[in-house]
C-alpha positions in Angstrom: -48.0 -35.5 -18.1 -44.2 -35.9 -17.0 -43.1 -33.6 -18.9 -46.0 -30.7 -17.5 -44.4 -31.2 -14.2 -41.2 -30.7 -15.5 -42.4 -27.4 -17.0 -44.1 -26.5 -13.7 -41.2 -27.4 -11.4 -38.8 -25.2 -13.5 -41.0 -22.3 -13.6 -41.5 -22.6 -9.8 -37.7 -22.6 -9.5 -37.7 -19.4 -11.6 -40.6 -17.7 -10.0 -38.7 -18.5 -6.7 -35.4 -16.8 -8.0 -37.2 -14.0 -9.2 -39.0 -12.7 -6.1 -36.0 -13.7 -4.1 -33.9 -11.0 -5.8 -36.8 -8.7 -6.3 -37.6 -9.1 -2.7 -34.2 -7.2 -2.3 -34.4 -4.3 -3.8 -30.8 -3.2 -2.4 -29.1 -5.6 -4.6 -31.1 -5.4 -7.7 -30.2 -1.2 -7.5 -26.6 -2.1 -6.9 -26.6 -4.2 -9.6 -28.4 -2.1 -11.9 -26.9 1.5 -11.0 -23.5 0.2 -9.9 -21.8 -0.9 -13.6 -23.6 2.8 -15.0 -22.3 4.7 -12.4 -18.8 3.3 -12.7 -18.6 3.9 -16.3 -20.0 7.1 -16.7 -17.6 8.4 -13.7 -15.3 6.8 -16.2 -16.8 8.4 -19.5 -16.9 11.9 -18.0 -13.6 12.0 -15.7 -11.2 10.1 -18.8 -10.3 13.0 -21.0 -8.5 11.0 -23.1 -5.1 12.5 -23.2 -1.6 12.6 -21.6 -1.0 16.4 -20.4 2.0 17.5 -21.4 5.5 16.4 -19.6 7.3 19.0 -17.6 10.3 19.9 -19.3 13.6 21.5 -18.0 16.2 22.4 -20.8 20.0 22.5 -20.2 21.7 24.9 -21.8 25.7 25.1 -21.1 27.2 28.3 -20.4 29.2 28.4 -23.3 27.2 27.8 -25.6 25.5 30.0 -28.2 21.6 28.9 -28.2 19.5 31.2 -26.5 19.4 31.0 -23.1 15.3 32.7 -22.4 12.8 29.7 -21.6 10.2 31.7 -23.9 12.5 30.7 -26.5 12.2 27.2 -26.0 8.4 27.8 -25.5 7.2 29.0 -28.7 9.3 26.2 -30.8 5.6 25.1 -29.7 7.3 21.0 -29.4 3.7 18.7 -29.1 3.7 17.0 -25.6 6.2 18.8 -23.9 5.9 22.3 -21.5 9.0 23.8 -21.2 9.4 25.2 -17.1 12.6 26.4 -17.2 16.1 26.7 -18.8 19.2 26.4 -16.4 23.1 26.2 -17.6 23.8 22.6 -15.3 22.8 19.5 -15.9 23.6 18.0 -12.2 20.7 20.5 -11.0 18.5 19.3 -13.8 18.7 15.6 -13.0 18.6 16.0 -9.2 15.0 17.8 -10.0 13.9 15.3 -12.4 14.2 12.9 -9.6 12.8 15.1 -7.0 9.8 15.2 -9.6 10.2 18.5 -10.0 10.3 17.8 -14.0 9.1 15.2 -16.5 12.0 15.4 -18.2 15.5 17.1 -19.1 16.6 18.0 -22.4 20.6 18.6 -22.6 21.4 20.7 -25.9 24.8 20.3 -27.5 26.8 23.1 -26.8 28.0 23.5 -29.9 25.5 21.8 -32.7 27.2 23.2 -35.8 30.5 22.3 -34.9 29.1 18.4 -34.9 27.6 19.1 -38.3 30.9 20.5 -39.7 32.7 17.3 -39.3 29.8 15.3 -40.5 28.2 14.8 -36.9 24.7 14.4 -36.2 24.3 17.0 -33.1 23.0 15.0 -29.9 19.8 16.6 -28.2 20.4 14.0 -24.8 16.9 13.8 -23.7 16.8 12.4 -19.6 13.4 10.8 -17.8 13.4 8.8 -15.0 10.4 6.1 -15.3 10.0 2.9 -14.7 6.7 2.3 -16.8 7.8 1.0 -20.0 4.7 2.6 -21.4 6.2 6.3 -20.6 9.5 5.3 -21.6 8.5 5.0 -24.5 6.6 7.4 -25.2 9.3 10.0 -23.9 11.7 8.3 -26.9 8.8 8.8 -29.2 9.3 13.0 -27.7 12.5 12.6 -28.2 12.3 12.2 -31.8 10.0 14.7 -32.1 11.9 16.9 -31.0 14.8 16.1 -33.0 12.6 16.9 -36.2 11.6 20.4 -34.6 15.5 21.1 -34.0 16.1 20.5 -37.2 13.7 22.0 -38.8 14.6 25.1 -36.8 17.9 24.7 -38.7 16.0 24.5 -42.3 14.5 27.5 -40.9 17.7 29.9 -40.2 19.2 28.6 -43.6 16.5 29.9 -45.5 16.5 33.3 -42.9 19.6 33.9 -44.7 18.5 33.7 -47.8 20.0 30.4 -48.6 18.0 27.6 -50.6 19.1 24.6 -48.2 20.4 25.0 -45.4 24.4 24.6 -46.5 25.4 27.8 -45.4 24.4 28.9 -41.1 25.6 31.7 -38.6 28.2 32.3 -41.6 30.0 28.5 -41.4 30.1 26.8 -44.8 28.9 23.0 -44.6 29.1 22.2 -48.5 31.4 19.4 -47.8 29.0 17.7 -44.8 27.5 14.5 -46.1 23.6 14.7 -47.1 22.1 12.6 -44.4 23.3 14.9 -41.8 22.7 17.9 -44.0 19.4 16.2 -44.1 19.1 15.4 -40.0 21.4 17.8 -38.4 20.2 16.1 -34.8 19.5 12.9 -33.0 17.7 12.4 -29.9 20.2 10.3 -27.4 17.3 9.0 -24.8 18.8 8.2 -21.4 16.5 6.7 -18.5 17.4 7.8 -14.9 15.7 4.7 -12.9 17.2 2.4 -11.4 16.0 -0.7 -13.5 13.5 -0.8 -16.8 11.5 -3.6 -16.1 9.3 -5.1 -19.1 5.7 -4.7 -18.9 5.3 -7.7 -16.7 8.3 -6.2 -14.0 6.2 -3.1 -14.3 2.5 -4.8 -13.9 3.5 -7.5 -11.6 3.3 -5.2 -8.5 -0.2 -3.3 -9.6 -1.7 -7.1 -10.1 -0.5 -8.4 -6.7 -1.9 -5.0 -4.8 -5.4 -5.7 -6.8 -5.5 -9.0 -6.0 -4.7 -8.8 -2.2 -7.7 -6.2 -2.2 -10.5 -8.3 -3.7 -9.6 -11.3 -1.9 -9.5 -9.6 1.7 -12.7 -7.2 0.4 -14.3 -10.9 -0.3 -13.2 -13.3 2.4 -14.5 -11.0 5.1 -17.5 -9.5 3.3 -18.7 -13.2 3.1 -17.9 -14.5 6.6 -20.3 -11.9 8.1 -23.2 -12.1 6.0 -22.9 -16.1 6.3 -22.9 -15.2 9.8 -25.3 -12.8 9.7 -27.9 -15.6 7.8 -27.0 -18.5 9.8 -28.2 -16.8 13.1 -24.1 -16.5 14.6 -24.6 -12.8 14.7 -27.5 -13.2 16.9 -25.9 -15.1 19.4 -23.3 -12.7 19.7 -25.8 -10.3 20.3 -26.7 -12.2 23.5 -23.1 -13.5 24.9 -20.2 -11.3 26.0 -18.6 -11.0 22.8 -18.6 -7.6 21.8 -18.2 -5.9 18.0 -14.6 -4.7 18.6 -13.3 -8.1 19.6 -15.4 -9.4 16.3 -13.4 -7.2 14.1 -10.3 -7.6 16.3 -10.7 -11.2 15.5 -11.5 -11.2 11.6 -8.8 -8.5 10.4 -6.5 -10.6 12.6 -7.6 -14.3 10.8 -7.7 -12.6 7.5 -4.9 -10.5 7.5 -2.5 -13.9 8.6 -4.1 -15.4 5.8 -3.5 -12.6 3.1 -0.2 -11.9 4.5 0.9 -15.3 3.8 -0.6 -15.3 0.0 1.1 -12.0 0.1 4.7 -13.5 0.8 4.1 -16.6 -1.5 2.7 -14.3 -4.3 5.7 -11.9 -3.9 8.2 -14.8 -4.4 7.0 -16.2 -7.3 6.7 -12.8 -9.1 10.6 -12.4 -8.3 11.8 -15.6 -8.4 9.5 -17.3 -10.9 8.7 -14.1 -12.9 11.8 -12.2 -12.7 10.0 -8.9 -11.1 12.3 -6.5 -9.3 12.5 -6.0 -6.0 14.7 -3.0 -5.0 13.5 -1.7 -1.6 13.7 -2.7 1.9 12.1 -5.9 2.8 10.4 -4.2 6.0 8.7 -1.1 4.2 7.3 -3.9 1.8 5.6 -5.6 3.9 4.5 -2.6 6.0 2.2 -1.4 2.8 1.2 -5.0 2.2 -0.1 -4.9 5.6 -2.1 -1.7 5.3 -2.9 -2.3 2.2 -4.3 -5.2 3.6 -6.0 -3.6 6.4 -7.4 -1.1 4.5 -9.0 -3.3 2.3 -10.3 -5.7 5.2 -11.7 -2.6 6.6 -13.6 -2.2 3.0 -15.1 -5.8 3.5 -16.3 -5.3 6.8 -18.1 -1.8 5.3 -19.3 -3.8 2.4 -20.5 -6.8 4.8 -22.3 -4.5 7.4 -24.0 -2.8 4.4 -25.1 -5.7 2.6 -28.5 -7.7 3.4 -27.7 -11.5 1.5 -24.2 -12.9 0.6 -25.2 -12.0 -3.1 -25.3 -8.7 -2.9 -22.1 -8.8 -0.6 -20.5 -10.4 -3.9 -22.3 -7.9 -6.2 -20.8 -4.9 -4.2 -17.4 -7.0 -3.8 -17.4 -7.1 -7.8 -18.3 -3.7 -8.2 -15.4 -2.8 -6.5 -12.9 -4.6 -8.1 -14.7 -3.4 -11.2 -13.8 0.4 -10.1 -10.5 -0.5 -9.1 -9.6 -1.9 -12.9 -10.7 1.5 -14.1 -9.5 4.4 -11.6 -6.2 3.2 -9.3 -3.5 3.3 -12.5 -3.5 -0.2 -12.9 -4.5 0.5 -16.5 -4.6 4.2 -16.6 -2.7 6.9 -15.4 -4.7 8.8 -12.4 -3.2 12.3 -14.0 -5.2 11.7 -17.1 -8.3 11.9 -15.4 -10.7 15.1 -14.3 -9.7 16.1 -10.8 -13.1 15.0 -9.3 -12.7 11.6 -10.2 -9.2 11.4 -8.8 -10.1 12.4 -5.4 -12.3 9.0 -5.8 -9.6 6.8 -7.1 -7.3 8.4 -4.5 -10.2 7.0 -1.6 -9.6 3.4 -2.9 -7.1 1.3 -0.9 -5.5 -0.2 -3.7 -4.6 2.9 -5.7 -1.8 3.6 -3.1 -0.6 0.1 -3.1 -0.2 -0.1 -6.8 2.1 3.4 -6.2 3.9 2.4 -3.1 4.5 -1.1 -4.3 6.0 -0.1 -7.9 8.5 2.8 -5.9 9.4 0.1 -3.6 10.2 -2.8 -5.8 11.1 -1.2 -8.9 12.9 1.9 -7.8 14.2 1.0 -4.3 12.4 4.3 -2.0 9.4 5.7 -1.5 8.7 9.1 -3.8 5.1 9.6 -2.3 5.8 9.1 1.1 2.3 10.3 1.4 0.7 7.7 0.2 1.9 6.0 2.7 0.0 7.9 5.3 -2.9 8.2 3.2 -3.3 4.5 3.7 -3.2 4.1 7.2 -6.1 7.2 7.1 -8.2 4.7 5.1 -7.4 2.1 6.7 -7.9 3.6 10.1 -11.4 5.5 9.1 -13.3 2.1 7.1 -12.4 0.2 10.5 -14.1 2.8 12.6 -16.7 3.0 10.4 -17.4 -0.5 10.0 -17.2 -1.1 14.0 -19.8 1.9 14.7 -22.0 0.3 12.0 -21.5 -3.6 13.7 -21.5 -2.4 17.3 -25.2 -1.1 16.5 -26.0 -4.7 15.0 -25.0 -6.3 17.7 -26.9 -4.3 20.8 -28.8 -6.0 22.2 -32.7 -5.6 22.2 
């Protein structure tokens, strides 16, 4: 008999948690359509591959390589798209780091005269990242295009009817030793940023902005629909308080908050974790705070939209689910199909992962647009958010 109203007690608990979700239908379709939608935006906007780095060659003045970019160009070198061919390298690196180029490849000036004193010929190939990921992936480029050099070499030699390639443009190179006979060229790979942190340098910054999103997106979501379900909101409906001093009052008390998590979380990644912090304190914290902001501004749309605290957390989870996938934390935003990186570019934590890895790990801002682009969202989920509140909150 006991053990009957055990069962029945159970199930009654059950039943109860089933029609209390069901009797939401808001939440069960979040939580049913929300993970599908985010991967298969994910499944049909990854392509899957890196698009080729833009490549500026450096050819000196003196020297007797061809000097036509279509040259370059049909050596057909995997991964790289050759944009242009100019004789000084100052001009190259000063676009490389206006991001005006991938990369810069430097040719010697005179390759055979290396060989004929034994010399491997240096192809100096320049980049300028701070993702260790892409640095080294532009070395693995660089030796790539060492072995397409030199098998432009093999290629002459046996042009001129010779069986290896001993004898080139008329210079005899009997006497050079067999490895370099073998490799005329070496890739020399030189990296033009500031510093070349290791993968936790580089991530530390992309996981602080992620985490400073979910947990304003959260904290606020949850304080108005607690609110909102333990009547608060309706007494504010019938007192002076009004919905712009509500949401005055809760970026305020949340942004103090993550501000302070912020600072503490910034100076254990650099002191603790030895993460780089080039730039200017001030410009820092200025896209912490609208980062911040922005993401607050999320939370309130989130909490406004929401009808129970658990699908507040549903959509809160959801969010930081899309955010994993499409602001670069993982992924680079350029490898995706333009559609979907108009959507990553809407969420508030895609520009903080960028502004925050200029800032700390190269010193200045690159995309001072981004910067811009998140006070806009910042500035549009607020006013959202408050048009959406201020209607709740009319009286009757």
């Amino acid at each position: 008999m006991g053990l009957a109203k055990l069962v029945v007690r159970v199930l009654a608990v059950v039943g109860k948690e089933i029609v209390e979700v069901f009797r939401r239908p808001g939440a069960v379709l979040s939580l049913i359509l929300g993970p599908f939608l985010i991967l298969a935006a994910f499944g049909f906007g990854y392509q899957g591959i890196k698009k080729d780095l833009a490549t500026i060659v450096v050819i000196q003045p003196s020297s007797e390589l061809p000097q036509e970019a279509q040259t370059y160009r049909d050596m057909a070198v995997r991964g790289l798209q050759i944009i242009d061919v100019v004789p000084d390298r100052a001009q190259a690196e000063a676009r490389l780091r206006a991001g005006e180029a991938d990369i810069v490849i430097v040719a010697p000036v005179d390759p055979l005269a290396s060989i004929e004193v034994g010399e491997q010929a240096e192809v100096t190939v320049i980049t300028n990242v701070t993702d260790p990921v892409e640095a080294n992936y532009a070395g693995f480029l660089a030796e790539t295009l060492a072995s397409v050099v030199n098998r432009e070499i093999y290629r002459a030699g046996a042009e001129e009817g010779q069986a290896y390639a001993i004898t080139i443009g008329g210079r005899d190179l009997s006497d050079v030793p067999p490895d370099v006979i073998a490799s005329p060229t070496k890739p020399v790979l030189l990296n033009l940023a500031p510093v070349q942190p290791t993968i936790v340098g580089f991530y530390g910054p992309a996981a602080l902005a992620l985490v400073l999103q979910h947990m304003a997106v959260t904290l606020i979501a949850l304080s108005i629909v607690r609110e909102r379900s333990s009547g608060a909101l309706d007494r504010f409906r019938s007192s002076p308080m009004r919905a712009t001093e509500v949401v005055m009052g809760k970026v305020i008390a949340f942004g103090l908050l993550g501000g302070a998590i912020a600072a503490i979380s910034l100076w254990l990644l650099v002191a603790l974790l030895g993460v780089p912090m080039l730039g200017a304190v001030a410009l820092i914290a200025l896209v912490v705070g609208l980062l911040l902001v922005a993401s607050l501004g999320l939370g309130l749309l989130i909490s406004v939209v929401s009808d129970s605290e658990r699908q507040a957390v549903q959509l809160s989870l959801l969010t930081l689910l899309a955010s994993m996938f499409f602001s670069g934390f993982v992924l680079r935003i350029s490898e995706f199909q333009p559609a979907v990186q108009v959507a990553a570019y809407a969420l508030p934590v895609t520009h903080g992962i960028s502004l925050l890895q200029d800032l700390m790990l190269g010193g200045s801002l690159t995309q001072t647009w981004q910067l811009l682009a998140l006070a806009g969202i910042a500035g549009f989920l607020l006013l959202v958010s408050w048009f959406l509140l201020r209607r709740e909150l009319r009286p009757e």
